[in-house]
C-alpha positions in Angstrom: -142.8 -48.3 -34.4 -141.3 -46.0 -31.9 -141.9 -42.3 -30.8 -139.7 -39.4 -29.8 -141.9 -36.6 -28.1 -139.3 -34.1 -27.3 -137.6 -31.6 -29.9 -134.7 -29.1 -28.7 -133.6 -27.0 -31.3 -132.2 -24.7 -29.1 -128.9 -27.4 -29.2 -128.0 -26.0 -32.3 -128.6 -23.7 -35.3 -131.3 -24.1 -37.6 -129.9 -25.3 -40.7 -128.7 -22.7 -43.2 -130.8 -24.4 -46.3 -133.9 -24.2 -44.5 -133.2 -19.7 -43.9 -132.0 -20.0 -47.5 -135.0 -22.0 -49.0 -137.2 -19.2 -47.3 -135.3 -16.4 -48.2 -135.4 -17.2 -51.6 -139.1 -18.0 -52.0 -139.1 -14.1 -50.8 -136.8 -13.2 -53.8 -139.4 -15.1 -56.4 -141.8 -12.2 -55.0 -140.0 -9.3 -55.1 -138.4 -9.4 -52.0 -134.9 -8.7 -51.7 -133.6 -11.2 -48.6 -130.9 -8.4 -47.0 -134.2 -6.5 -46.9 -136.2 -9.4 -45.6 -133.8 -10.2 -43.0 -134.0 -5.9 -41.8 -137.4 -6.2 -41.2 -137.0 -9.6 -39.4 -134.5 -7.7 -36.9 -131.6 -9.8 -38.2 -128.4 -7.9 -39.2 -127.2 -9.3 -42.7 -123.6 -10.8 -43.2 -121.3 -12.3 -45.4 -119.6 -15.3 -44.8 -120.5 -18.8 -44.0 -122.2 -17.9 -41.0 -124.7 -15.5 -43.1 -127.8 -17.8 -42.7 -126.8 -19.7 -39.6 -130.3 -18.5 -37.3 -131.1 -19.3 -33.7 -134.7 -20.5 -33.1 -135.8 -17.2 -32.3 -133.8 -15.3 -35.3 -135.8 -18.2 -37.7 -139.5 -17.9 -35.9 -139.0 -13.7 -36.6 -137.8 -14.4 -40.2 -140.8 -16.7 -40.8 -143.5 -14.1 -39.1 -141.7 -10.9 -41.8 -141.9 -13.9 -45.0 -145.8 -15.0 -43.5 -146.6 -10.8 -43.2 -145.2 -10.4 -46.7 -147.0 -13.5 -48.6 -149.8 -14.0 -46.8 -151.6 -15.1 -49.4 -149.9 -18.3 -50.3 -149.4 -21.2 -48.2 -145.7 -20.4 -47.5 -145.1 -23.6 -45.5 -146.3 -25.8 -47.6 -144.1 -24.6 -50.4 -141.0 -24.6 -48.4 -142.5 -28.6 -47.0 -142.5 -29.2 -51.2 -138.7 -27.4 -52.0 -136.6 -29.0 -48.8 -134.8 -31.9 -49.8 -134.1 -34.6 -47.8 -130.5 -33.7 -47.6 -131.1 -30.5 -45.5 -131.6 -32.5 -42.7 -127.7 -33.3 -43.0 -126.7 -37.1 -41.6 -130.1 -38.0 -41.6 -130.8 -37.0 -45.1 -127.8 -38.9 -46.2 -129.0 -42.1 -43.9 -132.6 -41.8 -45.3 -131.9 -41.7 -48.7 -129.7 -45.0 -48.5 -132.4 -47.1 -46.2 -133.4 -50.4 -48.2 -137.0 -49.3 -47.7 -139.4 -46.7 -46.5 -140.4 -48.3 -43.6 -136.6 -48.2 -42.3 -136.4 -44.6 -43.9 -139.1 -43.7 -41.2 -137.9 -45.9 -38.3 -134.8 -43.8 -38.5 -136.8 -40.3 -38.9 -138.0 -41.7 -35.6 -135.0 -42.4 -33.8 -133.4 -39.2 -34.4 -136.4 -36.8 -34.7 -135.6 -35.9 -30.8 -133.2 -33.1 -32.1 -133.8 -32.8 -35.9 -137.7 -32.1 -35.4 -137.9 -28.5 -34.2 -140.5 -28.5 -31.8 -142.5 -31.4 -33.6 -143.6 -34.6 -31.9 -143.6 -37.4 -34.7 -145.9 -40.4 -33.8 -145.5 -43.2 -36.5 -147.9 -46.3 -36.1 -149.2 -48.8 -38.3 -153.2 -50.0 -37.6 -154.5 -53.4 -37.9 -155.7 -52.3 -41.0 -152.8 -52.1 -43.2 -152.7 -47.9 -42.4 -149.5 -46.2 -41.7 -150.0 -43.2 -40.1 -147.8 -40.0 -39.5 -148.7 -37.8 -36.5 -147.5 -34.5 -36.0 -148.6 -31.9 -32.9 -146.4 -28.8 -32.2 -144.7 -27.9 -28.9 -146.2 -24.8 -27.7 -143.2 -23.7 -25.4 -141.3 -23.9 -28.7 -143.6 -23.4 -31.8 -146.0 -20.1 -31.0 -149.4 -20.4 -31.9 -148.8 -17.7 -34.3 -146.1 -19.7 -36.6 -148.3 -23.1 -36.1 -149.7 -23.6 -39.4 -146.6 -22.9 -41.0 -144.5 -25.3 -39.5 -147.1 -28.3 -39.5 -147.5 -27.4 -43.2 -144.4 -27.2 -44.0 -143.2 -30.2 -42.3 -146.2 -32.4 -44.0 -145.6 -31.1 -47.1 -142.0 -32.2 -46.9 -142.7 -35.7 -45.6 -145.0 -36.1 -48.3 -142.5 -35.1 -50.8 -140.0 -37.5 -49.6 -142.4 -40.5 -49.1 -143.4 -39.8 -53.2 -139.8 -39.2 -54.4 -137.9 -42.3 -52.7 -140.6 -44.7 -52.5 -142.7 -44.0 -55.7 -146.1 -43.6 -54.3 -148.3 -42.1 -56.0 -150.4 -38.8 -54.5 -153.8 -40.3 -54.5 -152.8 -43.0 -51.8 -152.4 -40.3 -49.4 -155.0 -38.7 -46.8 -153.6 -35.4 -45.5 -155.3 -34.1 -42.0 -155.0 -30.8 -40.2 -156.4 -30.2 -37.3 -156.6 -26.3 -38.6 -159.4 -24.1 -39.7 -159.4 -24.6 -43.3 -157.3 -21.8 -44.9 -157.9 -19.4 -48.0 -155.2 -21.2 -49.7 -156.6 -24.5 -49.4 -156.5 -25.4 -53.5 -153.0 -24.4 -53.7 -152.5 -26.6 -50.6 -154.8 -29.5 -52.8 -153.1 -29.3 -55.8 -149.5 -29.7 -54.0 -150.9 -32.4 -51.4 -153.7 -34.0 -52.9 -156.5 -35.0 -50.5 -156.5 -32.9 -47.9 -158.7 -32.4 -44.7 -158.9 -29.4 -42.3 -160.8 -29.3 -38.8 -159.6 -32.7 -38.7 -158.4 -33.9 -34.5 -155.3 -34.2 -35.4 -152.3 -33.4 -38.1 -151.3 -36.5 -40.0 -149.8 -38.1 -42.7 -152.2 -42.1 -44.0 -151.1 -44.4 -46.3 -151.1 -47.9 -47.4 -148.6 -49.4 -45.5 -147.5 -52.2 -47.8 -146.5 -49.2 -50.3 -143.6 -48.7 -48.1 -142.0 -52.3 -48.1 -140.4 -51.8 -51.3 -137.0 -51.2 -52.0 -135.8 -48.1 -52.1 -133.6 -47.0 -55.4 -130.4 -45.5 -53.6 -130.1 -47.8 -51.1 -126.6 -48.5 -49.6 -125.4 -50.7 -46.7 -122.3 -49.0 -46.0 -123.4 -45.2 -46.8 -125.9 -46.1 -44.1 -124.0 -47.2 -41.6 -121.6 -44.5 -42.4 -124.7 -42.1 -42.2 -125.7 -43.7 -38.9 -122.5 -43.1 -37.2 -122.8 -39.3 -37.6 -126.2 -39.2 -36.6 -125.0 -40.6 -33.6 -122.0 -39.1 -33.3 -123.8 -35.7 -33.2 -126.6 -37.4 -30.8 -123.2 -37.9 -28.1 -121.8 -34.2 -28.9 -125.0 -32.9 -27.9 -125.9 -35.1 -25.0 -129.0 -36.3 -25.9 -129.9 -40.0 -25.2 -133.6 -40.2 -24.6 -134.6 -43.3 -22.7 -136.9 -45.3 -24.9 -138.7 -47.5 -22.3 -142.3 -45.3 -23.2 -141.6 -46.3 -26.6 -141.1 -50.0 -26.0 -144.3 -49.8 -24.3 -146.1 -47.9 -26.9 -144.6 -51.0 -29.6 -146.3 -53.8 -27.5 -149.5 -51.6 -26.9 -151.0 -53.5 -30.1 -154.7 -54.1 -30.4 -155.4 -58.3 -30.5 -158.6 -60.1 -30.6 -158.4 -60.1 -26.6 -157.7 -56.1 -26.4 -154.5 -54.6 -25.3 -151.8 -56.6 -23.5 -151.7 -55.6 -19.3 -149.1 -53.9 -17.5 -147.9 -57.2 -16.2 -148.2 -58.9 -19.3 -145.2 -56.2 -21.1 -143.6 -56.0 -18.3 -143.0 -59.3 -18.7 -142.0 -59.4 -22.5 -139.8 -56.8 -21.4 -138.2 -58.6 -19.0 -138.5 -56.4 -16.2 -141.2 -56.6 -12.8 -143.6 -54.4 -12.8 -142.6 -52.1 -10.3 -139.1 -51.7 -12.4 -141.3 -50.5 -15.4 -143.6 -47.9 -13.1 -140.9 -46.6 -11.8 -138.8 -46.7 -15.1 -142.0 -45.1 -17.3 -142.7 -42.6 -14.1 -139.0 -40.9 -14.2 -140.0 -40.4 -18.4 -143.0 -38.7 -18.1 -146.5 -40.6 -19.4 -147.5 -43.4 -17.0 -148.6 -47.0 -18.2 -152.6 -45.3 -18.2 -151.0 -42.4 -20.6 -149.7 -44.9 -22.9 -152.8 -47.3 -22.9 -154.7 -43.9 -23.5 -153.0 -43.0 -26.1 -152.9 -46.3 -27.9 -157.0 -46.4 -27.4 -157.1 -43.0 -29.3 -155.1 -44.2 -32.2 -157.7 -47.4 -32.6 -160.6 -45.6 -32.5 -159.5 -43.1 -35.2 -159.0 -46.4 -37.1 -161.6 -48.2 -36.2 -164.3 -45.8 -36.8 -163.1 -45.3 -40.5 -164.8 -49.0 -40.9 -168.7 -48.6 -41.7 -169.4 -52.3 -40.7 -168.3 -51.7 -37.1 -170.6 -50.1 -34.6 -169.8 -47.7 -31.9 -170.4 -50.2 -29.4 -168.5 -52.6 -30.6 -166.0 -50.6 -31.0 -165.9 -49.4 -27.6 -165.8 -53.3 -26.3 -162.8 -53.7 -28.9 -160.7 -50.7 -27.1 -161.6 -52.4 -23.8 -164.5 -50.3 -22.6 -167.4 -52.2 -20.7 -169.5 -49.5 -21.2 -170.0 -47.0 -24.5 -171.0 -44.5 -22.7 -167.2 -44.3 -21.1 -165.5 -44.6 -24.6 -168.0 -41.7 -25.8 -166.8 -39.8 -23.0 -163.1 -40.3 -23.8 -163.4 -39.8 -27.1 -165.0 -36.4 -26.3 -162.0 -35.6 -24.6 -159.5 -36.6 -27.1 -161.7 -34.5 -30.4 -164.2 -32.9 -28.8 -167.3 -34.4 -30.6 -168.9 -38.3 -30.1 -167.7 -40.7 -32.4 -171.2 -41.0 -34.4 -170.5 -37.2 -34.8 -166.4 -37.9 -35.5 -167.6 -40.2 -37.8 -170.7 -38.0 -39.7 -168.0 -35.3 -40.3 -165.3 -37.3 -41.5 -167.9 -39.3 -44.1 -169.2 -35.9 -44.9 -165.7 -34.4 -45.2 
């Protein structure tokens, strides 16, 4: 599945249901939201354009809501209360997909400007695991509103993934690469099994779960849908080049390791020097990619008691251990007999 690594809310507004959704979680606590949006530094108005919020009007509002309940997981609550729907054309195109898969292939494709400083990595392992990634762009999430907004956007993923597709709570493993908060039953008894200190913040599931149909879905609200996702894709002048995730699609672990750079070049139908130069004016080189795809395995394949770190390490396409231990390092910070002594002990 593919990858869009680049958010930029700044295009637009942030949409009013998400600054009314907030607001109103205030009210349940006492907290008046023209009050609320004082303290926030936001002058209150009437009119349509009362909750319409910049980036930085939104990222003030949700430091003055975190300052004023602080001691419930605020982002997780709004994650649970968001519908589908607030995300506009893509709601509307989600909700009439014929199945989750394609519900999540089209979070993907548009995620470049609905995700709000939030890379989304969606990849299925050998396994049968689909997995959710979410990090958080520092130049557009602050450190100090980061748990709130990977909560909140987990939280609302796995509200969505239950609601259309029927799934029930304990097929899903939650991770958070996050100290492990004060609220962490409330965040439980919302999410289900949920891990903290984890190397990364991400959503696991059966993937077979989401192959069935889905209960509204419609051809032609879809393609309707679809059009005005793209429509607002042209009015905002945003047409990422997808070559890095075409690579990242045909960087699939076989029983001979991971295809060369020649080799998908080829089933690209491109040379080799067309893709360098191709993947080089995007960003991550071919090594980046291979990386990448290497961490993802290993996460995988160390979840599997039967498989020993070496072997592993000759799976990814390391000759010796020692240089997957040291990459591994890199990516989470501990070995992988250590990764694999928390997570068992987690």
């Amino acid at each position: 599945m593919r990858r869009f690594d680049q958010g930029t809310p700044a295009a637009h507004a942030v949409p009013t249901l998400f600054t009314r959704s907030y607001l109103a979680l205030a009210a349940e606590h006492g907290h008046a939201p023209p009050d609320v949006l004082r303290q926030a530094g936001i002058t209150p108005t009437d009119g349509p354009a009362a909750y319409e919020l910049s980036m930085d009007e939104y990222l003030r509002l949700l430091d003055t809501i975190a300052k004023l309940l602080g001691h419930i997981s605020i982002g997780t609550e709004m994650g649970w209360r968001i519908p589908p729907t607030a995300l506009g054309p893509l709601g509307a195109a989600v909700l009439s997909c014929a199945t989750g898969h394609d519900a999540l292939a089209l979070c993907q494709r548009f995620w470049h400007f609905y995700g709000m400083g939030i890379t989304l990595d969606i990849t299925t392992t050998a396994d049968d695991v689909c997995m959710l990634e979410f990090q958080t762009l520092p130049a557009l999430v602050p450190a100090t509103h980061r748990h709130m907004v990977l909560e909140a956007v987990i939280a609302g993923f796995v509200r969505g993934i239950t609601g259309l597709q029927r799934i029930a709570r304990e097929h899903f493993t939650i991770w958070f690469d996050l100290a492990q908060p004060a609220y962490a039953a409330q965040v439980r008894q919302r999410l289900g099994d949920v891990h903290w200190g984890m190397p990364t913040n991400c959503i696991r599931l059966p993937a077979h779960l989401l192959d069935k149909p889905l209960p509204q879905a419609s051809p032609l609200a879809l393609q309707d849908a679809v059009s005005q996702c793209e429509q607002t894709e042209r009015l905002l002048g945003q047409r990422p080049d997808e070559i890095a995730d075409r690579v990242k699609r045909e960087l699939v672990l076989g029983d001979h390791g991971y295809p060369s750079l020649e080799a998908v070049a080829e089933r690209l139908n491109m040379s080799t020097r067309t893709l360098r130069r191709r993947l080089q004016d995007q960003g991550p080189g071919f090594m980046d990619l291979l990386h990448a795809a290497r961490r993802r395995d290993a996460l995988s394949l160390l979840t599997r008691p039967a498989l020993e770190v070496a072997q592993i390490a000759q799976m990814l396409g390391y000759a010796d251990p020692a240089n997957f231990t040291r990459a591994f390092r890199q990516w989470t910070g501990l070995t992988p007999s250590a990764w694999r002594t928390s997570r068992h002990k987690g």
